[in-house]
C-alpha positions as YAML, in Angstrom:
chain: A
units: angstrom
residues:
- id: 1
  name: UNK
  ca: [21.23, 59.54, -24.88]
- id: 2
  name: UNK
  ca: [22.41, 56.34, -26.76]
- id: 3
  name: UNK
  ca: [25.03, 55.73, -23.96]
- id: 4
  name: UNK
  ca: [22.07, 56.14, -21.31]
- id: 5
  name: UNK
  ca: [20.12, 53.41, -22.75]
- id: 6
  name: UNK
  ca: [23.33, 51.13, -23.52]
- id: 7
  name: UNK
  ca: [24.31, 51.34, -19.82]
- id: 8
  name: UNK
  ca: [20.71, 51.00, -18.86]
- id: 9
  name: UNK
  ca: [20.13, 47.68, -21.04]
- id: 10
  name: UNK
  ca: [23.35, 46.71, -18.97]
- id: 11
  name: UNK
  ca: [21.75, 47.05, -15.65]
- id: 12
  name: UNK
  ca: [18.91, 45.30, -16.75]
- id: 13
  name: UNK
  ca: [20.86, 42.50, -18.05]
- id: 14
  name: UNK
  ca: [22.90, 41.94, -14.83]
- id: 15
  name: UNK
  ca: [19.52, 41.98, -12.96]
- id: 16
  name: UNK
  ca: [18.17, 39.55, -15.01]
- id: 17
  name: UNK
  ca: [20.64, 37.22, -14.27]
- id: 18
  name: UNK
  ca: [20.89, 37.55, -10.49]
- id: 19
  name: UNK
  ca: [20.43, 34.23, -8.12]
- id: 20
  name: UNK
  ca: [17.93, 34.86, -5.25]
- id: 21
  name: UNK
  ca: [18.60, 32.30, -2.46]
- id: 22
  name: UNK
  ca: [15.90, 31.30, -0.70]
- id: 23
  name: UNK
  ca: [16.15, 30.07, 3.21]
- id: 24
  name: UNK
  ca: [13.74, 27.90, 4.66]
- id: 25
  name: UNK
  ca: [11.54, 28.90, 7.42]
- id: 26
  name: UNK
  ca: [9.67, 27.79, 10.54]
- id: 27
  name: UNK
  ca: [10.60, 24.31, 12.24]
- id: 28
  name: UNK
  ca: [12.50, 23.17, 9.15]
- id: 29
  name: UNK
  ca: [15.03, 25.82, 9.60]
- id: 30
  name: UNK
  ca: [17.61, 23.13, 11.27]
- id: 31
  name: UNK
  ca: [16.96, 20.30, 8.77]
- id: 32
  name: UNK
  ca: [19.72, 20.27, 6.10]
- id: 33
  name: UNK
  ca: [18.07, 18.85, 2.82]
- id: 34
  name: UNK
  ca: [20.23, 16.96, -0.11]
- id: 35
  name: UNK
  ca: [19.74, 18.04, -3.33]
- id: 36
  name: UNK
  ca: [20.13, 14.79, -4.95]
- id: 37
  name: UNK
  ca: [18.53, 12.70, -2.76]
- id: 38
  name: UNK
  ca: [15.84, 10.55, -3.96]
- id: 39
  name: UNK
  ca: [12.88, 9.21, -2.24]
- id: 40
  name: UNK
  ca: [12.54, 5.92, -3.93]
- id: 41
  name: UNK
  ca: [14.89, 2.81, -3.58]
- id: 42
  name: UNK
  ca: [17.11, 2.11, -5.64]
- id: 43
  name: UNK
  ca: [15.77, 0.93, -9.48]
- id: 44
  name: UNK
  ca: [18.48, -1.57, -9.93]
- id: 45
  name: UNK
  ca: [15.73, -4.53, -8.99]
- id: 46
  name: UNK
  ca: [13.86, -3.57, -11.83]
- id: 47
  name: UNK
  ca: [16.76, -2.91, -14.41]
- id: 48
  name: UNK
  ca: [16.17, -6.72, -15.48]
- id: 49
  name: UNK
  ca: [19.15, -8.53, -17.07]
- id: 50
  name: UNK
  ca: [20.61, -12.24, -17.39]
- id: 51
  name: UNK
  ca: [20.53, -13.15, -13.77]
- id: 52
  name: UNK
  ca: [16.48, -12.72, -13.33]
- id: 53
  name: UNK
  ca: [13.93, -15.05, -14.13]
- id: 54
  name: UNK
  ca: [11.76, -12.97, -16.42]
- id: 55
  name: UNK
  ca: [8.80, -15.28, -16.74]
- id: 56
  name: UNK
  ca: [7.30, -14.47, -20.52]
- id: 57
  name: UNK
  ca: [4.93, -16.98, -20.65]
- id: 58
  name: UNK
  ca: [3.10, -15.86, -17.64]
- id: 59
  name: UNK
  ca: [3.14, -12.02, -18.33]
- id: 60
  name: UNK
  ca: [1.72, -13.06, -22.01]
- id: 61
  name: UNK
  ca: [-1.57, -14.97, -19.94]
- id: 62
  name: UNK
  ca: [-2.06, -11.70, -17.90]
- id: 63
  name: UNK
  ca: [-1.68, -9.28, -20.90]
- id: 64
  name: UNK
  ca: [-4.01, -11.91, -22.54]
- id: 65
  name: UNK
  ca: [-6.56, -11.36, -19.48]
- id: 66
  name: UNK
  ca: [-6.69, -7.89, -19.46]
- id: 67
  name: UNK
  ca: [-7.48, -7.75, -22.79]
- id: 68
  name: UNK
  ca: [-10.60, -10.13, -22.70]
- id: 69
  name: UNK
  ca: [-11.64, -7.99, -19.47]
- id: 70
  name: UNK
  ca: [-10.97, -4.80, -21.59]
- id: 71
  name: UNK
  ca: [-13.02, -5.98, -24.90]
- id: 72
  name: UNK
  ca: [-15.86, -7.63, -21.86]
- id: 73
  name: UNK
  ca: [-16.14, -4.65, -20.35]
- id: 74
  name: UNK
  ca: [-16.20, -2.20, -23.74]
- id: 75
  name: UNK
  ca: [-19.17, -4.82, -24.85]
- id: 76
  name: UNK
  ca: [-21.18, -4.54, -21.78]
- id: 77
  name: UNK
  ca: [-20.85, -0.77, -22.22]
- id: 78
  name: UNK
  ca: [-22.07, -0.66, -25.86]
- id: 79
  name: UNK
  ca: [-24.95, -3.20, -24.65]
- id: 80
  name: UNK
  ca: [-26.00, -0.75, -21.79]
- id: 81
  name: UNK
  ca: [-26.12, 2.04, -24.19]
- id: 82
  name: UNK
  ca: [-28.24, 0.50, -26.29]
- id: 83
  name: UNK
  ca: [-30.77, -0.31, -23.50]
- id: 84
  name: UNK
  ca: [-30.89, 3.00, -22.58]
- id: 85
  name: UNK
  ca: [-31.35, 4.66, -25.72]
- id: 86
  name: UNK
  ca: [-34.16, 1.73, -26.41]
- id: 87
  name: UNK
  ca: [-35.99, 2.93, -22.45]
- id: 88
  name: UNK
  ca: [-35.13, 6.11, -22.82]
- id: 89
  name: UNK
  ca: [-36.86, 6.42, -26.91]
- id: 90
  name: UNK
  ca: [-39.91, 4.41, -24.97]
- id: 91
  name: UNK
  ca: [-40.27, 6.24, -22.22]
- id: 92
  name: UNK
  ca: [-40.77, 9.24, -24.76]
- id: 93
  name: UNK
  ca: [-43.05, 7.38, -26.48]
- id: 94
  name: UNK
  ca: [-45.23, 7.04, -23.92]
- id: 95
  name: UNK
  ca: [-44.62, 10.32, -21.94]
- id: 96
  name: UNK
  ca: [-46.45, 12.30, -25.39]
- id: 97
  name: UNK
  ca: [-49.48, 10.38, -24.79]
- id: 98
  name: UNK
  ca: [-49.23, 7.81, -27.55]
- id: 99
  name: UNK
  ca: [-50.36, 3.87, -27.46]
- id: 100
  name: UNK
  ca: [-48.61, 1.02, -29.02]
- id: 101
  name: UNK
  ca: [-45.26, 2.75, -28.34]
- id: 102
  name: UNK
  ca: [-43.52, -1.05, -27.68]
- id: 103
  name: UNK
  ca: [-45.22, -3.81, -29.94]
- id: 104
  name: UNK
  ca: [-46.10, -6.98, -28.99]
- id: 105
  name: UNK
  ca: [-44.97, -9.90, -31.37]
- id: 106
  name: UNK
  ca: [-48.75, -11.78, -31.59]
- id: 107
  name: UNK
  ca: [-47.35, -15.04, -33.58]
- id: 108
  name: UNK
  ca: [-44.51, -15.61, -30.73]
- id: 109
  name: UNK
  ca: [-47.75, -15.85, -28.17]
- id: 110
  name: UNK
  ca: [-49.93, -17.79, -30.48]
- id: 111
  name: UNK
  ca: [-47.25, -20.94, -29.80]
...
C-alpha cells in the first residue's frame, strides 16, 4: 500500500509539471508572433543623460502650476461643500414648517 501511494504521488508530480502548448486559432493561424517583441519605441529618448537639454527651471514653473491649480481646486471644493451643507440645513429648516429659518442682519439694512 505505501508503494501504491509513493508511485501515485509520482504520477501526480510529473503531471503537475507538464507544458500544455497552446496553438492559435482562426485567421491568426499563419501569423508568427515574437515573444519579445515590444509594442512601444524604443525608451532610449527618454533615458536622459549629458547630451539633453533637461530644462529644470521650466519643469519647476509647471510643477509650481499644478500645485496652485491643485490647492484652487481643493478650496473651491471645501467652499462648495459648505454651501451645500448651509442650503441643504435651510432647506430643512423650512421644509418642517418653521419661520425665521435664515436671519436677516437688521443693523446692516438700517445703513
Amino acid at each position: 500500500m505505501t508503494s501504491e501511494r509513493s508511485n501515485a504521488n509520482e504520477n501526480a508530480s510529473e503531471e503537475d509539471h507538464r507544458v500544455v502548448p497552446f496553438r492559435p486559432r482562426g485567421k491568426w493561424r499563419g501569423v508568427r508572433h515574437t515573444p519579445f517583441a515590444s509594442p512601444v519605441e524604443g525608451l532610449a529618448k527618454y533615458e536622459g543623460g549629458a547630451e539633453q537639454d533637461d530644462n529644470y527651471r521650466h519643469r519647476m514653473i509647471v510643477n509650481l502650476a499644478a500645485l496652485a491649480f491643485t490647492v484652487a481646486l481643493a478650496v473651491a471644493g471645501i467652499w462648495l461643500a459648505i454651501q451645500i451643507a448651509d442650503m441643504r440645513k435651510n432647506q430643512d429648516c423650512l421644509l418642517s414648517g418653521r419661520r425665521n429659518c435664515a436671519p436677516i442682519d437688521v443693523k446692516a439694512l438700517e445703513r
